[in-house]
C-alpha positions in Angstrom: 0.0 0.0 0.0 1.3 3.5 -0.6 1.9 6.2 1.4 -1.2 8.4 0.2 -3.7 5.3 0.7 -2.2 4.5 4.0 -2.8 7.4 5.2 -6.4 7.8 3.9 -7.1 4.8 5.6 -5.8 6.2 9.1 -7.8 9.0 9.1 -11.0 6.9 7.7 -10.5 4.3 10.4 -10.0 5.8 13.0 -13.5 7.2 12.4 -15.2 3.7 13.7 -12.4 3.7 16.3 -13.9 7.3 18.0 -17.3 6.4 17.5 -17.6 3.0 18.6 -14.9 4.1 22.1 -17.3 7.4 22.8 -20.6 5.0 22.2 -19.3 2.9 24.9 -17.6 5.3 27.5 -20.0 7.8 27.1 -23.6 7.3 25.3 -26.9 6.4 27.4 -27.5 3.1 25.3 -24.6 2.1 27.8 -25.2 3.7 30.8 -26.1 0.8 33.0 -22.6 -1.5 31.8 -21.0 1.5 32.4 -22.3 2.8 35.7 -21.7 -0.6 36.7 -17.7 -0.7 35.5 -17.1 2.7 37.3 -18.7 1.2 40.7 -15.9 -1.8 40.1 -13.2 0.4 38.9 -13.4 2.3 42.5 -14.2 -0.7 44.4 -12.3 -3.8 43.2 -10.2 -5.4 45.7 -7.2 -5.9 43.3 -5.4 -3.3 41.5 -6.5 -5.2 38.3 -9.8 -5.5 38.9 -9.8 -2.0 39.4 -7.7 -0.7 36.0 -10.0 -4.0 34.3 -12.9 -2.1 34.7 -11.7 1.7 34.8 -10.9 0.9 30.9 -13.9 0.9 30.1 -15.1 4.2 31.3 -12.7 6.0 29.5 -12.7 6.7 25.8 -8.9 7.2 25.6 -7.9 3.9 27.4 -10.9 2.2 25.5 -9.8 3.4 22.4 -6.5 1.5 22.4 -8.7 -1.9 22.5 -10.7 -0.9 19.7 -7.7 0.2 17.9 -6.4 -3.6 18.4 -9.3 -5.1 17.0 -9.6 -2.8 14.2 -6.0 -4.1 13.7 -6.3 -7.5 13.3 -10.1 -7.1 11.6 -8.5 -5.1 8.8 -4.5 -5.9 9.0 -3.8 -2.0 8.6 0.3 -1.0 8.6 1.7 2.5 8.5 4.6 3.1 6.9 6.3 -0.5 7.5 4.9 -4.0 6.6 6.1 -6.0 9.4 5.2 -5.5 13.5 6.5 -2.4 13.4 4.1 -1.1 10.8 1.0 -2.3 13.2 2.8 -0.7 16.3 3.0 2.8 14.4 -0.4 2.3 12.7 -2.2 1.9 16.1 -0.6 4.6 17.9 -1.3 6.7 15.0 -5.4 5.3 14.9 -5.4 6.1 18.9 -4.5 9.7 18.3 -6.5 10.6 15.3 -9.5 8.9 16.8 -8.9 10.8 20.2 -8.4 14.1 17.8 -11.6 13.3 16.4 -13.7 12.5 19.9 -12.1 15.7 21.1 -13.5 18.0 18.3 -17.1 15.6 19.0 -16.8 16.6 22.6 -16.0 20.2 21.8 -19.2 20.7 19.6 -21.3 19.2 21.5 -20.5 21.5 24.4 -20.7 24.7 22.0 -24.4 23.3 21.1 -25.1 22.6 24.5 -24.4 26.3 25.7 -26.4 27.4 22.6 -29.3 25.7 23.5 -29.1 27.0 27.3 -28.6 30.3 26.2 -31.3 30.8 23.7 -33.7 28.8 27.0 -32.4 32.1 29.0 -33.6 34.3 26.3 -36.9 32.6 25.8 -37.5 32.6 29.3 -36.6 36.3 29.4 -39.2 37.6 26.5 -41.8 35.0 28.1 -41.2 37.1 31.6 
């Protein structure tokens, strides 16, 4: 694969990568399996049980794990075709796909305070 389509594919896949890590960490669908990993993750006995279930309440950590399966579902390589090519590739996927949740997380909070805003000034004319 050449350098232009392997780079395409980074920033294409790590677009499944973000959505499917924010879904899980952050999304009400799985609020209960999450509620429930955050109650282990400060209350396990072990030190593993505890980092176990912390992973999946955060989107970065998450993300790696995603990034691994997305790996070996669609044996991407950057820049070298050997291990070291799936070592850069997945560092690379991580960070684009935390770039990506980042800008998510940043427009949802502009569109958030939009909506609160224009509820002040409604409430204001109403008054």
């Amino acid at each position: 694969m050449d350098l232009s389509t392997q780079i395409i594919w980074l920033f294409i896949l790590a677009i499944p990568i973000a959505c499917i890590a924010w879904t899980v960490t952050h999304e009400e669908v799985f609020r209960e399996p999450r509620e429930y990993c955050v109650r282990r993750s400060q209350a396990g006995k072990t030190i593993v049980t505890r980092k176990f279930f912390y992973l999946f309440t955060c989107e970065y950590c998450f993300s790696h794990y995603v990034t691994i399966l997305m790996l070996i579902l669609t044996d991407y390589k950057l820049l070298m075709e050997n291990w070291v090519g799936y070592l850069l590739g997945g560092f690379a996927l991580v960070w684009i796909a935390n770039v990506y949740m980042s800008i998510y997380n940043w427009i949802r909070i502009d569109i958030k305070k939009e909506r609160i805003i224009a509820k002040k000034e409604e409430q204001q004319i109403q008054q």
